[in-house]
C-alpha positions in Angstrom: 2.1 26.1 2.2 5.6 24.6 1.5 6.5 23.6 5.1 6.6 19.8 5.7 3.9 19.6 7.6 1.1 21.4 5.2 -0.3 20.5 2.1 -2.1 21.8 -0.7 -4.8 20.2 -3.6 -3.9 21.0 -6.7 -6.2 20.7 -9.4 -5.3 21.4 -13.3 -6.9 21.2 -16.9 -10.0 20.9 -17.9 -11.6 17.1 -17.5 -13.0 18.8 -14.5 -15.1 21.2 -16.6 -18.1 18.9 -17.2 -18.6 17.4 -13.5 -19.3 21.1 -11.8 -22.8 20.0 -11.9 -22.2 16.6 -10.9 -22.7 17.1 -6.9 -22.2 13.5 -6.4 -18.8 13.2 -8.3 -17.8 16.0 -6.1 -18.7 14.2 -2.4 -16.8 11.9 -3.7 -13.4 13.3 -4.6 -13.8 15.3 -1.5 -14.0 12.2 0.4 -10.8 10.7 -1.5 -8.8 13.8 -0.7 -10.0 13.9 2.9 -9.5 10.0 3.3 -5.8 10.2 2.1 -5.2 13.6 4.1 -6.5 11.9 7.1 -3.7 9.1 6.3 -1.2 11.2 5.9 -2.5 13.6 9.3 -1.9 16.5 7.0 -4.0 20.1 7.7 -5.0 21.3 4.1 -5.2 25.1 4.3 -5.2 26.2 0.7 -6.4 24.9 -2.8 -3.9 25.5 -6.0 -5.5 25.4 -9.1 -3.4 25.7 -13.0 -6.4 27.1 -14.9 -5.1 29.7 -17.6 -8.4 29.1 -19.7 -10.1 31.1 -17.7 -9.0 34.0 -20.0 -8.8 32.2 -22.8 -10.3 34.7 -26.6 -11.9 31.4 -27.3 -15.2 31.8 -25.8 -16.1 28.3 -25.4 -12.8 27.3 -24.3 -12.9 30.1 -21.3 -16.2 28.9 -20.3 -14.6 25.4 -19.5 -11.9 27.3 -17.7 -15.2 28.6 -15.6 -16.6 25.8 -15.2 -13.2 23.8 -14.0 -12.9 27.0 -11.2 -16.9 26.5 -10.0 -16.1 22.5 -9.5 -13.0 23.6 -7.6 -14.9 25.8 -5.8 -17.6 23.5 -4.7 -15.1 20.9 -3.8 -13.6 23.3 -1.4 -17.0 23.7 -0.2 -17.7 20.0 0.3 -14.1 19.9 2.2 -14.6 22.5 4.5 -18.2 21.9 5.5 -18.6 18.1 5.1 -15.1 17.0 6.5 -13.7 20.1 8.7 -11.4 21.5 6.4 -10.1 24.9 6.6 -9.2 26.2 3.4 -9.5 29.4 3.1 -7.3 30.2 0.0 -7.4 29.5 -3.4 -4.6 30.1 -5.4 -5.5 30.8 -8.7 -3.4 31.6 -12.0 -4.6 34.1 -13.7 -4.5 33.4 -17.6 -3.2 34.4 -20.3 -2.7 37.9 -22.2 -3.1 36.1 -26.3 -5.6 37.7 -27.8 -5.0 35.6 -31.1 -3.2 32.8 -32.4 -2.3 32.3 -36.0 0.7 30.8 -38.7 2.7 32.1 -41.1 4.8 30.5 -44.0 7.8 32.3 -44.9 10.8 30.9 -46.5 13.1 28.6 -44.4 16.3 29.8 -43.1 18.1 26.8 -42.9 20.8 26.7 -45.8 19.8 23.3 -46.1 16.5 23.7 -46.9 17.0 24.9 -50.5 14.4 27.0 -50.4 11.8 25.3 -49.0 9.2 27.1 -46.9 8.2 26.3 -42.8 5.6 27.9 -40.7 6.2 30.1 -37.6 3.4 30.0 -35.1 2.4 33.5 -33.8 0.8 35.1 -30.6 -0.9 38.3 -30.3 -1.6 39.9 -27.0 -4.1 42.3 -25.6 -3.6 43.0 -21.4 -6.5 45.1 -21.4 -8.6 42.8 -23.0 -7.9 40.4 -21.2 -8.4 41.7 -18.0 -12.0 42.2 -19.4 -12.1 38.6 -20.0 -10.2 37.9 -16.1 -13.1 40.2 -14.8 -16.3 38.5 -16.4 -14.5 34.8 -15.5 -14.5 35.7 -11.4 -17.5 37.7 -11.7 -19.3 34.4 -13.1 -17.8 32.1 -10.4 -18.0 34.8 -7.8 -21.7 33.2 -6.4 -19.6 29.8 -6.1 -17.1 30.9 -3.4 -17.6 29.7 -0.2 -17.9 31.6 2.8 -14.5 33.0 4.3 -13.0 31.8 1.4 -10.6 34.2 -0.9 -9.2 33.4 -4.2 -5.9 34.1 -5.1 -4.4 35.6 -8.4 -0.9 34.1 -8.7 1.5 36.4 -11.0 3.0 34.4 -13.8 6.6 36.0 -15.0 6.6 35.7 -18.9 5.6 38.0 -21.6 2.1 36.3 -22.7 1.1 36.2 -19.0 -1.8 38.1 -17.8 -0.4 39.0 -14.2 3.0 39.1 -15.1 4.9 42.4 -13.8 3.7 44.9 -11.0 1.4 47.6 -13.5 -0.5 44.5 -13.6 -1.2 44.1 -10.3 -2.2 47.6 -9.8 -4.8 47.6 -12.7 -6.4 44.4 -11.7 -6.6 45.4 -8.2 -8.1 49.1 -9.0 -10.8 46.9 -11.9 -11.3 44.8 -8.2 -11.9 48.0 -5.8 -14.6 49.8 -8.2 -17.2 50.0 -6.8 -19.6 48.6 -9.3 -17.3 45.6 -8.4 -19.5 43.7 -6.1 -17.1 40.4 -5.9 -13.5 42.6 -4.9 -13.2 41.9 -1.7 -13.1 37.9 -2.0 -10.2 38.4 -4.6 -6.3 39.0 -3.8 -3.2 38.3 -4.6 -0.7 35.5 -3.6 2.6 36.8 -3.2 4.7 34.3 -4.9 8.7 35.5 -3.6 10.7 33.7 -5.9 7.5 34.7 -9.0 7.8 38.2 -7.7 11.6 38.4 -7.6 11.9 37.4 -11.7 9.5 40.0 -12.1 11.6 42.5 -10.7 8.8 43.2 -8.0 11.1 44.1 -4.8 9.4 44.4 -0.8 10.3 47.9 -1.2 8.4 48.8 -4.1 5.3 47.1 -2.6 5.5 48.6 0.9 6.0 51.7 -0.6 2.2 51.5 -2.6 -0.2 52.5 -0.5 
């Protein structure tokens, strides 16, 4: 959706966490977006959304994260059926790995500092609990996607992201085709060349995964 003639909404943060039960503040950015589109005589075929909260270890902070997806979910709802979009794609990122923040003092290394002390911030990071934590986030919002719509997990090169080399891919997508998984089939993943290429992800090592 990078062609001149195509656009996306992008929605970000987490100010939309409190209005996903608001329906009337969501008819009415929905008829902002569709009012400028119409302007502009752009199609809008996908929604991309920047919420890495969504996997957040703080508990209260991922259920904002959830909440932010369910009002962008329900937006694209109001779009499609009150205004004749067509999306039919979300493109979602999918978190991070931290599993725990914390700081540590330790003596400064700067000569200049003559022995004064500085703090160094530190990350921990757990994939596989945070796939738990990806899992229960789209299984919670799961009731919220609209019909022929399919969300898309966008893979994030970097060492504290969730979906951030190929053995990712392939454990989220086998968590997705369980069977106890009754949500899988409205997830995938958006292939991301330029993502995929610092990831070291080449078209032959995905056509040959069958």
């Amino acid at each position: 959706i990078r062609d001149w003639s195509v656009t996306g909404v992008q929605t970000c943060a987490l100010p939309i966490s409190k209005k996903c039960g608001n329906l009337n503040y969501i008819e009415t950015a929905a008829k902002i977006i569709a009012e400028h589109l119409l302007k502009v005589d752009y199609p809008c075929v996908a929604a991309s959304t920047f919420l890495p909260e969504i996997t957040s270890y703080n508990n209260r902070m991922r259920q904002r994260g959830v909440q932010g997806l369910c009002f962008v979910l329900r937006l694209v709802q109001n779009l499609n059926t009150q205004h004749g979009f067509q999306i039919e794609t979300i493109e979602l990122v999918a978190g991070s790995a931290i599993s725990d923040l914390y700081w540590e003092e330790v003596p400064s290394e700067d000569v200049e500092a003559r022995g004064k002390k500085e703090h160094r911030f530190w990350a921990g990071s757990d994939r596989l609990e945070g796939r738990r934590r990806l899992y229960e986030s789209l299984q919670a919002v799961a009731p919220d996607i609209p019909p022929g719509v399919h969300l898309a997990l966008e893979l994030e090169p970097g060492a504290l992201g969730l979906v951030s080399q190929y053995g990712d891919l392939v454990e989220i997508d086998k968590l997705l085709a369980d069977s106890q998984c009754g949500f899988g089939q409205k997830i995938g993943f958006n292939c991301d060349i330029g993502h995929f290429e610092l990831a070291g992800i080449s078209p032959a090592t995905l056509l040959s995964d069958p």
